[in-house]
C-alpha positions in Angstrom: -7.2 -18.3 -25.6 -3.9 -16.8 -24.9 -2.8 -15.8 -21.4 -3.5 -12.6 -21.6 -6.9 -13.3 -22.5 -7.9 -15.7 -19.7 -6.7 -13.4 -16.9 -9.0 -10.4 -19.1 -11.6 -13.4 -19.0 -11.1 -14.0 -15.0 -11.3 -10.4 -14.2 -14.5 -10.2 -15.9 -15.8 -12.6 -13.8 -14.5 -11.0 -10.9 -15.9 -7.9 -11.3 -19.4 -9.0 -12.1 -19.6 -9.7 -8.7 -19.1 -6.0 -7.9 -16.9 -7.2 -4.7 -16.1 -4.6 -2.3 -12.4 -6.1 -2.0 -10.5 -7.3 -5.1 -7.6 -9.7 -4.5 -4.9 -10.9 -7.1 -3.0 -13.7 -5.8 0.3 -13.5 -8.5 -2.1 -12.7 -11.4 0.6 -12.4 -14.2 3.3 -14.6 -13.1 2.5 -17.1 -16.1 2.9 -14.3 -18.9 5.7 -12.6 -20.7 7.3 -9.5 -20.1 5.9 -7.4 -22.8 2.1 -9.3 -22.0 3.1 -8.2 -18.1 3.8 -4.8 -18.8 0.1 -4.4 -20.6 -1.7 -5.9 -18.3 -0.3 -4.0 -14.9 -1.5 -0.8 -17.2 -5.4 -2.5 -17.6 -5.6 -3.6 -14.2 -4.3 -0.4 -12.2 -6.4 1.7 -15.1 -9.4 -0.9 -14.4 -9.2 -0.6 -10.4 -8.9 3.6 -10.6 -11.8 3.6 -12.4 -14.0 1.2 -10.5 -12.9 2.3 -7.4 -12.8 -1.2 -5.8 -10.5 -1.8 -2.9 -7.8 -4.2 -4.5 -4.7 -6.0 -2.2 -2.3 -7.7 -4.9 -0.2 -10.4 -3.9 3.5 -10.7 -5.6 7.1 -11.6 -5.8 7.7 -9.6 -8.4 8.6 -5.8 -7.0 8.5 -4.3 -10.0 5.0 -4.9 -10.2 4.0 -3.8 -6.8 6.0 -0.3 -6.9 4.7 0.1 -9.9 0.9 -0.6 -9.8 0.5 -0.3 -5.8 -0.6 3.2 -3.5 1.0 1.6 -0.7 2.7 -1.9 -0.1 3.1 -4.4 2.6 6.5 -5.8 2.2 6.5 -9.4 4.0 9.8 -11.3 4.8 9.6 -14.9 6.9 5.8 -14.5 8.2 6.6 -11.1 9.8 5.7 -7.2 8.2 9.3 -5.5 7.2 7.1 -2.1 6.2 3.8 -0.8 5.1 4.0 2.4 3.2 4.0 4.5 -0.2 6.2 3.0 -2.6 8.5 6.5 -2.9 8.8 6.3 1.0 9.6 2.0 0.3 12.1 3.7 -2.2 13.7 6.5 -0.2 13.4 6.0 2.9 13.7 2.3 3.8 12.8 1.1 7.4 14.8 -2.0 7.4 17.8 -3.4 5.5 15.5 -6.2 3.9 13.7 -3.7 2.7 16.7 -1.4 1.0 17.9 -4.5 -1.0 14.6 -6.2 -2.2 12.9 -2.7 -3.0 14.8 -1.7 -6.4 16.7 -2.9 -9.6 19.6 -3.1 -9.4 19.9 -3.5 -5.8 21.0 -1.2 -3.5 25.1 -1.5 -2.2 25.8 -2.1 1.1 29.1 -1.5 2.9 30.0 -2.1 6.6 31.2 1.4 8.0 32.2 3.7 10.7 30.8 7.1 11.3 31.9 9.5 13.7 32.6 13.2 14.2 35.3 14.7 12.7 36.4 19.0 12.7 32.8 19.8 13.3 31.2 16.9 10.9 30.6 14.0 10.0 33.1 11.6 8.2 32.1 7.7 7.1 35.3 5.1 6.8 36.4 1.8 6.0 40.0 0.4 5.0 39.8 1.4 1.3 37.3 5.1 1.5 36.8 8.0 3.6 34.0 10.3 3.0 32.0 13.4 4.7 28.6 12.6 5.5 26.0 15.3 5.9 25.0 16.1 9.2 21.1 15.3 9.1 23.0 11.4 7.5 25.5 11.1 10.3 24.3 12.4 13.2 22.3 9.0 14.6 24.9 6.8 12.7 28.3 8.5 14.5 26.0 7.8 18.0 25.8 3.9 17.6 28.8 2.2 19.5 30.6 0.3 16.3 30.4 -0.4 12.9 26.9 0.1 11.0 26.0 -0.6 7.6 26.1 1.8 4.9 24.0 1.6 1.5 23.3 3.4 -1.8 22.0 2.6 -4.8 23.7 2.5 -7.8 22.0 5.4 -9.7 23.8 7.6 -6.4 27.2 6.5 -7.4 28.5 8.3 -10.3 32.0 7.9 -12.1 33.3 10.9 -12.9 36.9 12.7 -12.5 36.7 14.3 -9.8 35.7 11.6 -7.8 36.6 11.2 -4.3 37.3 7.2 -4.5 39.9 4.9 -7.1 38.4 1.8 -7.9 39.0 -0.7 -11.1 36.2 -2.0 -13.8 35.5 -5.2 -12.8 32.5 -5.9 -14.9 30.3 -4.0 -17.6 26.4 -5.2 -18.4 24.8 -3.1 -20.9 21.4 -2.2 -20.2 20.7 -0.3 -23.5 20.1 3.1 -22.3 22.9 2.4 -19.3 25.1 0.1 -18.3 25.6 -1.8 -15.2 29.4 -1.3 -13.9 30.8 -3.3 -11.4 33.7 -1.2 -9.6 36.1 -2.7 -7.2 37.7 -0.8 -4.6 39.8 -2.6 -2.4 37.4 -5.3 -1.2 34.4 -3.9 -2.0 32.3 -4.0 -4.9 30.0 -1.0 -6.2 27.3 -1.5 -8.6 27.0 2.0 -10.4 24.6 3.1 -13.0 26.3 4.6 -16.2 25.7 6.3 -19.5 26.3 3.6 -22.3 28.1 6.2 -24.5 30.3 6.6 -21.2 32.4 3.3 -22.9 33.9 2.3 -19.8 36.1 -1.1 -19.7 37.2 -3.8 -18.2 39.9 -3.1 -16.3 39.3 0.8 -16.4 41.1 2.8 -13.5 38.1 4.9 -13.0 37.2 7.5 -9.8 33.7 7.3 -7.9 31.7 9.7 -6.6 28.9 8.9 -3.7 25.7 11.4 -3.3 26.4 11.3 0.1 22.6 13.0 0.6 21.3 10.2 -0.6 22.8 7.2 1.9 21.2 5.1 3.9 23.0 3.7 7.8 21.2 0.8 9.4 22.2 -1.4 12.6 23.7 -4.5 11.8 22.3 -6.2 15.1 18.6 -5.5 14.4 18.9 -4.1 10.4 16.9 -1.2 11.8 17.0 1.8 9.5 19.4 4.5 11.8 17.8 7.1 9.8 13.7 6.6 9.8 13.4 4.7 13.1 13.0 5.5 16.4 
């Protein structure tokens, strides 16, 4: 039988049990992409229909956001977070959290962020940036730097962008491409049209959705945002 087949043929067994409690302990780690992608469908179809409590155990977080209605992230024996994955997504608790939960991984910068003509303003050597006030109210509060972070798909290359940065490195992704922009010292991973044809060693200008960042202690990597 093929692998696909013996995990059907395990699940079978499983449920003819009728347990009140389902666990998967890495269920698909030994199959390949496309045989992955089919059988996260059957089983999350399979468990809806059932009704049967399930807890999944896995690396893989494609796989929990994708198949779970809330997750447990773990990081060295201790509980980082325990929520939907679109909160997991948008509104990380830690900074574990913010760069394990999505693909590619979220940027991080250290920052500081304090009041400026009314607002907010976020700096380092090479940027300065307004920060809306609901972002950088708790940040401009803590006594130093903090850490700053945004995914790539909140970082746009455009014209009128309020950054100069250099190509450093494209990855096609089909649909997108990966773009690796330097500015200064610091490296921004941006999500990009593919028919944008950016290139190595483009002078390009970026653009941050500054609604969209995230601020999070650098002593305890405590979210600044969702914590108390």
């Amino acid at each position: 039988m093929s692998g696909g087949q013996q995990q059907r043929v395990a699940l079978g067994r499983a449920l003819v049990k009728e347990p009140d409690v389902l666990l998967f302990d890495e269920p698909l780690s030994n199959l390949d992409a496309r045989l992955r992608l089919t059988m996260r469908g059957e089983i999350k179809h399979l468990q809806k229909n059932l009704g049967i409590t399930a807890i999944y155990v896995t690396h893989d977080q494609v796989e929990a956001m994708t198949m779970a209605d809330r997750i447990a992230v773990m990081s060295g024996g201790h509980l980082q977070a325990f929520d939907s994955p679109e909160e997991l997504y948008d509104r990380p608790k830690t900074l574990f959290v913010a760069g394990f939960v999505g693909n590619p991984p979220m940027n991080f910068v250290d920052v500081e962020v304090s009041q400026s003509n009314g607002g907010f303003v976020v700096k380092t050597d090479s940027i300065s940036m307004d920060v809306p006030k609901e972002r950088g109210e708790k940040p401009a509060a803590y006594d130093g730097s903090v850490i700053l972070g945004i995914r790539p798909e909140d970082v746009a290359i455009t014209p009128d962008g309020d950054v100069s940065g250099e190509v450093f490195i494209v990855e096609p992704l089909g649909r997108e491409n990966l773009i690796d922009v330097r500015v200064g010292s610091l490296s921004f991973l941006i999500l990009a049209p593919s028919e944008d044809g950016h290139k190595i060693g483009d002078n390009v200008k970026i653009k941050f959705d500054m609604d969209q960042v995230q601020f999070f202690d650098p002593q305890t990597e405590k979210s600044l945002l969702w914590t108390q």
